[in-house]
N, C-alpha and C positions, 0 to 999 in steps of 0.2 A: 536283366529283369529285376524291378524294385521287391527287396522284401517282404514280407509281411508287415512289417513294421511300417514301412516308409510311407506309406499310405497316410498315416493318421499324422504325420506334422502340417502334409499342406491344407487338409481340413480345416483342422485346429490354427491354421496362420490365416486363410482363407473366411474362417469366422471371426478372427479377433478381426481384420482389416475390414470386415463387413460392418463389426462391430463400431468401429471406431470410425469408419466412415458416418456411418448411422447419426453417430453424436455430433461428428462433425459441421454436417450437412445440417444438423436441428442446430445445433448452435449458432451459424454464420447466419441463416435465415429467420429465425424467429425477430416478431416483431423488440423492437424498444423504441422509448420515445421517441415520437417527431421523423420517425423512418417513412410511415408513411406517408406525410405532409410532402418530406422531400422528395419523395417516389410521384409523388402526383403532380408534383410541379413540376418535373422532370420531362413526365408525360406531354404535359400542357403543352409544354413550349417545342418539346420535338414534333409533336403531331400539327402547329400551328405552323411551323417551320416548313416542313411537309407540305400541307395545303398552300401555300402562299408559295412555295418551288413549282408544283404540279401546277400552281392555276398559270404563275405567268411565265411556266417551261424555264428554269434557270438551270440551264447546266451546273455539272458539279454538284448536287443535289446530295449525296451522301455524306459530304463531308461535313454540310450546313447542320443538317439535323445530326449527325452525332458529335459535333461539339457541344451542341445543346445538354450533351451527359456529361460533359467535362469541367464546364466552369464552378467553379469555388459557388455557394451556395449557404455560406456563412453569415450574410450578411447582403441588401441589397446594396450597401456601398462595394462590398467586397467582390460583387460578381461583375459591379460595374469595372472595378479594376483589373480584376481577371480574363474579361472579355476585349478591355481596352489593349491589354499582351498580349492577347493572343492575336488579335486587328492586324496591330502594330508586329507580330512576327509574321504574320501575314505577309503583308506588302512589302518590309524586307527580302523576305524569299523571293515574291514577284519581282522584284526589281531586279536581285540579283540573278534570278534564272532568266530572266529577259535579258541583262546586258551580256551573261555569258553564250547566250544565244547568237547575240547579233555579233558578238567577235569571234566568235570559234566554230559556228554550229556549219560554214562555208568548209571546214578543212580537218578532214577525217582522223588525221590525228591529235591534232589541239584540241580536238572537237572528245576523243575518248579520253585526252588527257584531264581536262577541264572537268568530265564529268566524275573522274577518279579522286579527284582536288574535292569537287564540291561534295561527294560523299562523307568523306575523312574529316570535312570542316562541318558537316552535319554532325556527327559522332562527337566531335570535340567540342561543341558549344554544345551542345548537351551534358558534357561534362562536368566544365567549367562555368554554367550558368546558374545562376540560384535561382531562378524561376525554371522549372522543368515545363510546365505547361508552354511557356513561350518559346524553351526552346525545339519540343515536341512538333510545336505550331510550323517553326522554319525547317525545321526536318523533313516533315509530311508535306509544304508544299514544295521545296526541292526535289526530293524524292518521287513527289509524285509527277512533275512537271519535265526533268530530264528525261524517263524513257518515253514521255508523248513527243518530245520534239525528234524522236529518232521515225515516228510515224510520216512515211511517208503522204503528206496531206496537205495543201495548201497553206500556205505561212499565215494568210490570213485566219482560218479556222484554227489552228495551233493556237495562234495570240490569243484569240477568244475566248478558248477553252483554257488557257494559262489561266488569265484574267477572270474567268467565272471564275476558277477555281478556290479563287481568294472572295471573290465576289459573294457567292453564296453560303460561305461560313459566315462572313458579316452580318447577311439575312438570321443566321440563326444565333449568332452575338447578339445582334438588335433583340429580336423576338424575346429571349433568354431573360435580357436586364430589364424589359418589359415587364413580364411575367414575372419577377421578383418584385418590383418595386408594385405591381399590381395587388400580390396577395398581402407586402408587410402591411397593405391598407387596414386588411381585415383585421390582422395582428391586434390582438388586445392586449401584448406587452410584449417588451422587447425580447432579441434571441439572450441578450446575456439575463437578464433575470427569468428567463422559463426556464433555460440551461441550468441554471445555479441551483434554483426552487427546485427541479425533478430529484438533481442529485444530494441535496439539504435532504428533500420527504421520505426517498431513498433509504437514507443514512439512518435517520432515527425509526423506519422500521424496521432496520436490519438488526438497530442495536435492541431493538426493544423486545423482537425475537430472540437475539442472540441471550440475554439475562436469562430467558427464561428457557433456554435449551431448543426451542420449538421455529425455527428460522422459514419464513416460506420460502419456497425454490423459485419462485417468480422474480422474489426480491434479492437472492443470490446470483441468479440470472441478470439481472438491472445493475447489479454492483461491479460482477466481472463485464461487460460491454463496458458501465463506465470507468472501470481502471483502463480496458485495453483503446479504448479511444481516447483519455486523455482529457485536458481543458484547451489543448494547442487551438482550436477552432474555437471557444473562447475566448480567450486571449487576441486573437485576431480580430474578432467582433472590438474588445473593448479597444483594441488600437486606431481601426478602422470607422469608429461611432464619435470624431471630438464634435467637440461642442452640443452633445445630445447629454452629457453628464458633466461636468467642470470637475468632479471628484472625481479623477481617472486613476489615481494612486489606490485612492479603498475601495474602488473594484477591482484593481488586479489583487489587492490583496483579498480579498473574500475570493475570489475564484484559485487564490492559489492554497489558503489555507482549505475550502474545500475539496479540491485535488487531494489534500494529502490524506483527509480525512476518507476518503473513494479510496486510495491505496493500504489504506492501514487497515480497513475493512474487509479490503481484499486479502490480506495476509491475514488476516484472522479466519478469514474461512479456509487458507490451505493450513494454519495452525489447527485450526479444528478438526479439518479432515485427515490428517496427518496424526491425529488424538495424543500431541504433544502437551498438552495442556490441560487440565482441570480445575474447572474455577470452583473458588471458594463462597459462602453463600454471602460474604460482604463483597465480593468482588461481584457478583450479579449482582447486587442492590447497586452496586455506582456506575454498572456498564449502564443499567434502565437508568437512573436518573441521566444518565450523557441523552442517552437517548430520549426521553422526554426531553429535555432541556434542545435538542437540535429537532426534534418537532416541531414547538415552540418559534424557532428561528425559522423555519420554513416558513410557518404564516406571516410570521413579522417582514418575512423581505418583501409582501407582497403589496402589504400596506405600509410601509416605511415605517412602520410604531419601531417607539425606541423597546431596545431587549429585556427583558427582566434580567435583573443580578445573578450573576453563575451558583451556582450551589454554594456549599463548601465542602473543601475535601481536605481529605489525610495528607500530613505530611508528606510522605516517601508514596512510591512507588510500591506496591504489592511484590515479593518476590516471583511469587508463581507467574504472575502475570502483566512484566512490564510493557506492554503497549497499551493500560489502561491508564499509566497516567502522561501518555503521548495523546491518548485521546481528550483526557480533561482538559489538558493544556492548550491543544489545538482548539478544542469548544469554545476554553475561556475567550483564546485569540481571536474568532468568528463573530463572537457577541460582539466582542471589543470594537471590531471591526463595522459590523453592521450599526453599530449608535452614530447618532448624528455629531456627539462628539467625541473624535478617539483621541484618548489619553496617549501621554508621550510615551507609552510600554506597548506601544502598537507593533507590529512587526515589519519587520522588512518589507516594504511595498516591490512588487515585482515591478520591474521594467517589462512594459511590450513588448517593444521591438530593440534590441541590444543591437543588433547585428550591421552592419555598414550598409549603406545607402548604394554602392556599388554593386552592380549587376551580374558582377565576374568573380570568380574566386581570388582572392590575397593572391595564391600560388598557382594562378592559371598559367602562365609559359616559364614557370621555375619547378614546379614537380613535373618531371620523367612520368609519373602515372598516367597522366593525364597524356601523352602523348599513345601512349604504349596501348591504352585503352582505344582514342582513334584509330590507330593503326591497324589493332585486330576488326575492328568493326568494318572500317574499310577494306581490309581485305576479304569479310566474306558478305557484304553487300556487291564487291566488283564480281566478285564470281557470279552471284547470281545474275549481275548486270551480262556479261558474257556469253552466260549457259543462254540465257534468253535470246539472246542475239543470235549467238552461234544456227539453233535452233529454229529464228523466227517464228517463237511464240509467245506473242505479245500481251496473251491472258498471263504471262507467269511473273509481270511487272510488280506487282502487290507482296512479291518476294524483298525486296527494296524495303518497302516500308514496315516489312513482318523486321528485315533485322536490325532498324532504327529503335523498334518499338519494345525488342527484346533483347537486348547486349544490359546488362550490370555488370557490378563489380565481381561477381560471384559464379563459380562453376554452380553453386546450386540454386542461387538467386537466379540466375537467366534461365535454367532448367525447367526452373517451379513457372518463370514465365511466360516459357516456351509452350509447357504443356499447357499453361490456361487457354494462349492462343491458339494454337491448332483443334483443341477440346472446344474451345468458343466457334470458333471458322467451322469446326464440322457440325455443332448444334444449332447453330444462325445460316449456317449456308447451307449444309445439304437438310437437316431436320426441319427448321424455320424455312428457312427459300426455298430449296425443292417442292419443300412438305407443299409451299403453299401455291409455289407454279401450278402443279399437279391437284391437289386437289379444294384449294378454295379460288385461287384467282380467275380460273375459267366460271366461276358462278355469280363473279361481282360485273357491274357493267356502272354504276356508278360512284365518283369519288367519294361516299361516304359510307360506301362499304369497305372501300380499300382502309378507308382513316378508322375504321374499330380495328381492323385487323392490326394494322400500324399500332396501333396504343398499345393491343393488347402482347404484342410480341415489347415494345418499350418498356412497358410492366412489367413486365418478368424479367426484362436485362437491367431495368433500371433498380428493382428488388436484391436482385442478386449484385449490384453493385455498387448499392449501400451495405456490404459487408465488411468486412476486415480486409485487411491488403492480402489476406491470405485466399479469398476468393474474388473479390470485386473486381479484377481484370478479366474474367471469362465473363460476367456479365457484359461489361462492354466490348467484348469482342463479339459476346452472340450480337449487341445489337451493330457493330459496324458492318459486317457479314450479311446480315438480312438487309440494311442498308444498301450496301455496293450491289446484291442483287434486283432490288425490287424499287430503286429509288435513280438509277445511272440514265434510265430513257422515262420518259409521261405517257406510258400506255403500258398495259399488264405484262410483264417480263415471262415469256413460254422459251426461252432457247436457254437448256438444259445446261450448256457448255459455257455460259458465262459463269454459273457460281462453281462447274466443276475446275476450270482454270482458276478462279479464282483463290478456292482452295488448293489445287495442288501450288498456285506460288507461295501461298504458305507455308507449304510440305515444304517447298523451296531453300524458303528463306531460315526456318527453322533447321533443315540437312546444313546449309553452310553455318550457321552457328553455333549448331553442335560440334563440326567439325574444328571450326577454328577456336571458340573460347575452352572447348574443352582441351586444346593440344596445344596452347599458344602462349601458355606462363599465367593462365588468370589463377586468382587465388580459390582455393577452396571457401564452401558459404563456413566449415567448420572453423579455417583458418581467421577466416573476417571476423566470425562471433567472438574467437577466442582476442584476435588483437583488440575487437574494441572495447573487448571485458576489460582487459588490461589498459584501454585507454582509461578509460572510466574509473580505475584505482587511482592512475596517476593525477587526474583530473583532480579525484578526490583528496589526495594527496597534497596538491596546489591550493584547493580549497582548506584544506586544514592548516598550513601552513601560517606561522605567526606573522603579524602586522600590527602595526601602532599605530594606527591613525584609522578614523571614521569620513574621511573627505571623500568625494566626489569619484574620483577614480575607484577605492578600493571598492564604493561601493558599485562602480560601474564594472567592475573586473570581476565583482561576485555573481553578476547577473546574468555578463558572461558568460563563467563559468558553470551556473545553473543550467543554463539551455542548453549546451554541450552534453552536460551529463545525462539531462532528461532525453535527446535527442538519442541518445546512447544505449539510453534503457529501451525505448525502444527500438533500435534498430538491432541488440542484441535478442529480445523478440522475433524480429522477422527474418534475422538470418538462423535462428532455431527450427525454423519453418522447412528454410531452404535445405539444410542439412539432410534432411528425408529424401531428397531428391539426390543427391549422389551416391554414385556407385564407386567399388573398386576394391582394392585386396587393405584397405586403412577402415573400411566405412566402421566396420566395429571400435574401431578406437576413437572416432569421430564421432561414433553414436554416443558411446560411451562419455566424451569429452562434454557433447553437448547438455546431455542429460546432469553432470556435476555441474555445469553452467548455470543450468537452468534451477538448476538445487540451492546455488549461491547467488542467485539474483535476488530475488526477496528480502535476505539477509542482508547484500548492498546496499538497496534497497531503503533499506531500515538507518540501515548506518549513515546514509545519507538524508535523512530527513532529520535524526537525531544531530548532525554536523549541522542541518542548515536550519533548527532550533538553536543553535548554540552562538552561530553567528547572528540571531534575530537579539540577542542579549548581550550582544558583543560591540553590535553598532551602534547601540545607544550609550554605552558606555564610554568616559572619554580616558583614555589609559592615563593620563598624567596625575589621574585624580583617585588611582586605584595607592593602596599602599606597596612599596618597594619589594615584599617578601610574596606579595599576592601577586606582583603583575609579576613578577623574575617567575613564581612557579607557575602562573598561566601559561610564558614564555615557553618553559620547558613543557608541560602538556600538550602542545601545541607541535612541538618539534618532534617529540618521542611518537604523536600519533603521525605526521606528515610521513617520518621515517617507516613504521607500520606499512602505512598504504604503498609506499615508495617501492618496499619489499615485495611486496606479492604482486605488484605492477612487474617488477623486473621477475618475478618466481615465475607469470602467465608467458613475458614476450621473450625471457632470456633462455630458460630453463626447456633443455630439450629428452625425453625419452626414447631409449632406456639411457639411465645414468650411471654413472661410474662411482664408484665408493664414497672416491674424496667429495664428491660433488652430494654426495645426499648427507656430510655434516655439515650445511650451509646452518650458521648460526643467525635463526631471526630475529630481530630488535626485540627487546622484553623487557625494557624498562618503561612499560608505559602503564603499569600499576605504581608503580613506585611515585611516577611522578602525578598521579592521581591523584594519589595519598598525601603527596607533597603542599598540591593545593589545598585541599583538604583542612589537612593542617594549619596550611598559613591561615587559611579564611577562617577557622574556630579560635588563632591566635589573636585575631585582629576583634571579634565579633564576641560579648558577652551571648548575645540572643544575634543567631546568622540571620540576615537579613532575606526575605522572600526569594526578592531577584538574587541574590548567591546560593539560595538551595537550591531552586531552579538550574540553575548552571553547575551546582554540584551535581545534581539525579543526573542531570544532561551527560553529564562527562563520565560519569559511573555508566550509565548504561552504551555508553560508547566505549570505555576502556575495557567492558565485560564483550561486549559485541564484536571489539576487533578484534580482541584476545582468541575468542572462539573462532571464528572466519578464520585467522592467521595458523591455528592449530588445525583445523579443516583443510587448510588447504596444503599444508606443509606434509601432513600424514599422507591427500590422494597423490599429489603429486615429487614428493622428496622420500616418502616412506617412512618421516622422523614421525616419532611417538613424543608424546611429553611425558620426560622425564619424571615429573613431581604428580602424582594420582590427583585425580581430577578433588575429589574428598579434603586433602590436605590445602588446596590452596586458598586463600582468602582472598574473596574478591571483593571487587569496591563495592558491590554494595552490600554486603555485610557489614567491611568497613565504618560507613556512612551514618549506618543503625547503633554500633555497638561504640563510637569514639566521639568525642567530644560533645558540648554541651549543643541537646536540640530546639528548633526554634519552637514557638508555642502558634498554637494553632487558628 
């Protein structure tokens, strides 16, 4: 019998998760720009999809109208592209389940063999693909075409229904790229300047609140969506748009300097709420002038006027508050950027698309992952293949495609996606489809009764799947669910037992996946988070690392390297998600791991913007032309921070808990004040009056040698249990240094 006591925790655990569902749910749904545009186009083209299946009976019917949710919507070039992979995985699959058909479909065992082959090779070009939609596309019509040819049914009706099956998602390809290129008509400007201009208007009302203590929560709300979404769909516009702008370099750069300006905003609201910080009443007077000043640039991009001259500002960096003069610096770069002509102190223009032209991973048949991952997938798609068979119950086929659609890399990744799906299949199939067998579909008797119904169930999946990756897959599972019930025949769907099979093969397909990824060697979502933190130092690491030369490669290797990283920050994000979802006798130390992660993300974060300001003044420079005592200490600055990041790269992926004595005096790199100071030095030796662009690079390198110092002391105390030695009081950092040594430049 529970205590007295025991009562009151699951209350009090039972409120906070009410609680925090609460927030979560207003969060992922609440409107932001342009959400519902795409919600309504989404509409358009599934319910137009629908009508044109129901008028001229095209089997396959569900699959047509829910790709319709799927394609990219970025751009109507880019959906044309999108639609065209998915075509084209299409009739791949056709092809190939048709010829495996006609050689093996005669002889019972080639015939089970073949189908256990084309599973395994479903899973694995999902792997190894870099288009996931295209390889989803040849999954789902394999998947969905092997268990129909075990139907006993004349081979002419099998082909047919193969054949639609590819057939009527093309109906809703077409319709789709229709529908986009129909509304950019109305469009009165392009997606990358309405993108760019929300999050410009954005910025300087956040900053213009922020001077003055009084921030609106609408505009806080607008900040965080656009940190967690990103510019990556931007970016993709401006790749996918040639010849609509000939300056395609100073748009990636204004979209990339305003990204960072969206990130740095965003960390000043958890600096705020965190009440780390207290401004000074000059440090508010230069946040409002940022802020005016990126107002300002909001109108200007709209009319192409050239920008007004940047303010002026203070030498150095405010101690209390240096992300105010990351913010000046990134403004000046925005202005710089948006004038018709940019001066040679422009920044780093981002590359689009870095990434190779190949459609397969580098290390598609040379990483072991990539098999190991097939292999579990295959084995708990053949079971379901089996169970079904064994059984002859051929409603539980949609098992098949539930575990194509749910295998990641992660026990808690596939968890979190497990539960959207079965959550989505029980709300779209028995809530939505039941709800509506039962009590509206007996009341319509004409197609455009059924088409509001149809929209208005799209509406709400399509709503809810323009969220974050944290919820947007139960949206589109409510609407495939309601789909396969009410869209498989052309006359009102009353037999109860097609959406109850339909869901239990998702029960199905979900049991085999929990069974096998959770017992089969996958890694934890905690383990994933923590390695690709650790990628991410080393990453960074490579990026700091010295180089002499500005040519073609190094800058093609830095761009690289950016996408990686950013690729990084996000997905260390979403496997923070996942973590929530695993169980076991570790999760507290997983929770716990995750929550420091998520505590030194921002900070990387930071360190990384501050790196990739420093190489924006690095590549314009040409090292032969720098003096011998200035580039030799750049060289060492350079090396002393690689070695830094090097360390806590190996502290994340080497260092295991609990540890042994010897193992917690690991002595960390700590010469990277020294060589700080070094430079420092050299450049006041060389310079009567230091030159703009070398203060620049000195504040840069100051607040990066203060930044890793702290991170590196952070992480060595949660995880080694070293304390530093020397009281935080006594040490001189670089930017004291900076203030207090040699002769400074004039204003």
């Amino acid at each position: 019998m529970a205590t007295a006591a025991q009562p009151i925790a699951p209350a009090s655990q039972r409120a906070g998760f009410a609680t925090w569902f609460g927030g979560f749910l207003k969060e992922e749904l609440t409107p932001y720009p342009g959400r519902l545009h795409t919600v309504v186009r989404m509409t358009v083209a599934a319910t137009i999809t629908m009508v044109l299946i129901m008028i001229f009976r095209l089997p396959g019917a569900a699959l047509g109208a829910y790709y319709t949710l799927l394609l990219s919507r970025e751009s109507p070039h880019a959906t044309f592209r999108s639609a065209s992979t998915v075509l084209l995985a299409y009739v791949i699959g056709a092809v190939y389940t048709l010829l495996g058909v006609l050689l093996f479909v005669d002889y019972p065992l080639t015939h089970f063999l073949w189908v256990i082959v084309s599973i395994f090779l479903c899973f694995f070009v999902i792997k190894v693909t870099r288009s996931y939609i295209g390889a989803a596309a040849f999954a789902f019509i394999v998947t969905i075409a092997v268990p129909l040819w075990d139907v006993p049914l004349p081979t002419e009706t099998l082909l047919t229904a193969t054949l639609w099956a590819a057939g009527s998602v093309s109906v809703g390809l077409v319709v789709t790229v229709s529908v986009e290129y129909l509304f950019s008509i109305f469009e009165t400007k392009d997606e990358f300047t309405s993108g760019v201009s929300q999050r410009i208007e954005t910025i300087g009302r956040f900053l213009s609140g922020y001077a003055t203590g009084h921030v609106d929560r609408t505009v806080e709300k607008h900040i965080a969506q656009f940190a967690m979404v990103g510019t990556s769909r931007l970016r993709q516009v401006v790749s996918h748009t040639p010849g609509r702008d000939p300056d395609t370099a100073r748009r990636s750069s204004i979209l990339s300097l305003t990204g960072r300006l969206v990130d740095l905003c965003a960390s000043m609201i958890t600096l705020h709420g965190a009440a780390v910080i207290t401004l000074s009443d000059t440090e508010r007077l230069r946040i409002r002038a940022v802020g005016e000043h990126v107002a300002e640039l909001a109108t200007l991009l709209d009319t192409h006027a050239q920008p007004p001259p940047s303010p002026p500002h203070p030498a150095h960096a405010p101690i209390g508050f240096p992300l105010l003069h990351e913010l000046e610096r990134i403004t000046d770069l925005l202005a710089l950027s948006l004038s018709h002509s940019v001066p040679k102190e422009a920044p780093l223009p981002e590359h689009p698309e870095a990434a190779s032209a190949s459609i397969f991973l580098p290390d598609t048949f040379t990483n072991p992952e990539h098999f190991h991952y097939a292999l579990r997938g295959c084995l708990a798609a053949s079971l379901c293949y089996v169970i079904f068979n064994a059984v002859a119950w051929r409603g539980l086929s949609t098992s098949l495609a539930t575990c194509v659609i749910t295998a990641l890399t992660s026990v808690g990744s596939s968890r979190q996606r497990q539960i959207l799906r079965i959550s989505g299949a029980i709300v779209g199939g028995l809530v939505f489809g039941i709800g509506a067998q039962v009590f509206v579909l007996p009341l319509l008797d004409t197609i455009t009764g059924f088409a509001v119904l149809f929209a208005v169930v799209t509406l709400i999946s399509g709503w809810i799947g323009t969220s974050s990756t944290r919820l947007s897959y139960f949206g589109l599972q409510i609407a495939l669910s309601f789909y396969l019930i009410n869209l498989q025949e052309f006359y009102p769907q009353t037999n109860l037992a097609i959406a109850r099979d339909r869901v239990m093969g998702v029960g199905l397909g979900l049991l085999m996946m929990w069974l096998v990824f959770d017992t089969l060697g996958t890694k934890t979502a905690a383990k994933v988070m923590r390695d690709t933190f650790a990628e991410n130092l080393r990453l960074l690491a490579i990026l700091a690392e010295p180089w002499r030369s500005a040519d073609r490669t190094d800058l093609r290797r830095i761009r690289i390297l950016r996408d990686r990283i950013s690729a990084n920050f996000a997905a260390v994000n979403a496997q923070a998600d996942a973590v929530l979802f695993e169980v076991g006798p570790s999760r507290q130390s997983q929770l716990a791991m995750r929550e420091r992660l998520l505590a030194w993300q921002p900070t990387l974060r930071s360190l990384y913007f501050i790196l990739a300001g420093l190489l924006q003044y690095r590549v314009q420079i040409i090292p032969g032309q720098l003096a011998p005592t200035i580039r030799a200490a750049q060289l060492e600055f350079d090396r002393q921070a690689a070695a830094s990041l090097d360390y806590l790269a190996g502290l994340f992926s080497e260092v295991r808990l609990p540890m042994s004595s010897e193992e917690k005096h690991i002595i960390p790199p700590a010469h990277l004040q020294e060589a700080w100071l070094a430079l420092s030095n050299a450049i006041q030796r060389e310079y009567e009056v230091i030159p703009p662009r070398a203060q620049a690079v000195l504040v840069l390198a100051s607040n990066m040698a203060q930044t890793l110092e702290e991170l590196q002391q952070e992480m060595s105390h949660a995880l080694l249990g070293n304390r530093p030695d020397t009281p935080a009081q006594e040490k001189i950092g670089p930017r004291d240094a900076i203030v207090s040594t040699g002769p400074q430049p004039s204003s």
